[in-house]
VODO-566915 format. One line per 4 residues: number of its first residue (from 1); their letters; for each residue x, y, z of C-alpha. Coordinates in Angstrom, 2 decimals. Each point is the difference from the previous one (the first is absolute). Last residue first. Example, Ala and Ser with C-alpha at 12.3 -4.5 7.8 and 13.67 -1.06 7.14 Angstrom:
residues 2
2 = SA = 13.67 -1.06 7.14; -1.37 -3.44 0.66;
***
This chain:
residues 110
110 = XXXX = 52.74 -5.10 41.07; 3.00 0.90 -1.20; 0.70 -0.55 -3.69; 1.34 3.21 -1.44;
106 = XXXX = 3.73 -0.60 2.08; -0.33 -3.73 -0.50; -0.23 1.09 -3.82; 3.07 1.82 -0.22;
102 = XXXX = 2.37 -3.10 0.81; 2.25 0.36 -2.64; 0.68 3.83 0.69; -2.01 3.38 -0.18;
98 = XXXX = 0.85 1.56 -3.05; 1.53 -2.59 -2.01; -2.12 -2.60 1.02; -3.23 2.29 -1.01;
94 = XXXX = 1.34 1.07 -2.98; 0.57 -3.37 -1.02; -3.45 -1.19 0.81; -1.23 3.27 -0.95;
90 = XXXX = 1.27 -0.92 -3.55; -1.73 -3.85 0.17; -3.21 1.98 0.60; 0.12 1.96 -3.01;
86 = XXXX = 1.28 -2.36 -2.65; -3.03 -2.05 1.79; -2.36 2.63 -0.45; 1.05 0.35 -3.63;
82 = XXXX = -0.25 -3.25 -1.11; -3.45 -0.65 1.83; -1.13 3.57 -2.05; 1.24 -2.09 -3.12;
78 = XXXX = -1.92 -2.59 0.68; -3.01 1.52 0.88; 0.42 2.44 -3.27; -0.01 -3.33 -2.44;
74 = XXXX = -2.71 -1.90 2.00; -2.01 3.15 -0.68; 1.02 -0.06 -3.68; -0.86 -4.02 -0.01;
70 = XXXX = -3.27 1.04 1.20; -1.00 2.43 -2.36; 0.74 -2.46 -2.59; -1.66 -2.29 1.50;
66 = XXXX = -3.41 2.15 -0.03; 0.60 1.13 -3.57; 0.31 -3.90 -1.02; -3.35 -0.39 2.00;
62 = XXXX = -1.58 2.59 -1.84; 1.02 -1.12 -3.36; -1.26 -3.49 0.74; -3.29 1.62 1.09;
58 = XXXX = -0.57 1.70 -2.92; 0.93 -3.14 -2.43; -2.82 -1.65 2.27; -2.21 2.41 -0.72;
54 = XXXX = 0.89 -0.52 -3.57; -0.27 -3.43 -0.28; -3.35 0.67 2.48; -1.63 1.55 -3.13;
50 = XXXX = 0.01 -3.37 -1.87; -2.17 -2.27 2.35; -3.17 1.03 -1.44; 0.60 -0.66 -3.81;
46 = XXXX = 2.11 -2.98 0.66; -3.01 -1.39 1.82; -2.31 1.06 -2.48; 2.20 -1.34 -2.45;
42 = XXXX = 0.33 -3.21 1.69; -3.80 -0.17 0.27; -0.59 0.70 -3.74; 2.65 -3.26 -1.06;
38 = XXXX = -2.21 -2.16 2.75; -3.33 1.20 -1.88; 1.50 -0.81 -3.44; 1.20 -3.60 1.16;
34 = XXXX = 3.41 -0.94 -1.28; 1.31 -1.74 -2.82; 2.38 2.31 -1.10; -1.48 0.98 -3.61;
30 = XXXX = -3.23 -0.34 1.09; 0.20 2.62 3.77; 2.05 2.49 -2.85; -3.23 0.00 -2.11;
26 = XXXX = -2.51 0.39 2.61; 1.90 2.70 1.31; -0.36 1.91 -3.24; 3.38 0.30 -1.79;
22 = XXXX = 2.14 3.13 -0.85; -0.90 1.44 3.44; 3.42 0.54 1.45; -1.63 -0.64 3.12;
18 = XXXX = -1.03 -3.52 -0.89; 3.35 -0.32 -0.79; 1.39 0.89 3.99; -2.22 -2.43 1.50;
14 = XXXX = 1.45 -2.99 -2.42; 3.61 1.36 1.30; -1.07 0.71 3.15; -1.36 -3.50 0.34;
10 = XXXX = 2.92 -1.49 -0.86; 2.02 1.67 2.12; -2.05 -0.57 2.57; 0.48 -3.17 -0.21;
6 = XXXX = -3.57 -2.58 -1.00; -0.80 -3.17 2.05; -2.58 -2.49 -1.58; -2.04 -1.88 2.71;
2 = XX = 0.36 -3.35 -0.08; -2.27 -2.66 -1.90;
***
């Protein structure tokens, strides 16, 4: 005979009325055919594993914080690219203006 294979969602739904208390354990384990000592290990294990939902809620948040602070970064790279290049391309012009089409074979002697 196989093993029998529970979700979790049904387990956190049998877990979660044994916390409600309005039955004993023993009681609940009857009515859903399922051993008493295997219903009080899944709420032990429930009971244990709950506080890391929230640290895990925590460290969502953080990471959503952290690419948020990226994307502004990204943001201000990109627009400090823009602006360099709005830059150079005017000393470009400037520069042919100024000095001629060739100007950089007068800068570039080596």
């Amino acid at each position: 005979m196989g093993k029998t294979v529970y979700t979790s969602q049904y387990k956190s739904r049998i877990v979660l009325e044994t916390l409600r208390e309005e039955k004993l354990v023993g009681e609940i384990a009857l009515e859903n055919n399922l051993n008493p000592n295997m219903l009080r290990n899944w709420r032990k294990e429930f009971l244990e594993k709950a506080p890391r939902l929230f640290e895990a809620s925590k460290r969502e948040a953080e990471l959503a914080k952290k690419e948020q602070e990226l994307e502004e970064e990204r943001r201000e790279l990109l627009n400090t690219i823009g602006q360099l290049t709005v830059e150079r391309d005017w000393l470009k012009k400037k520069s042919v203006e100024i000095f001629g089409v060739e100007y950089e074979k007068k800068f570039n002697k080596r």
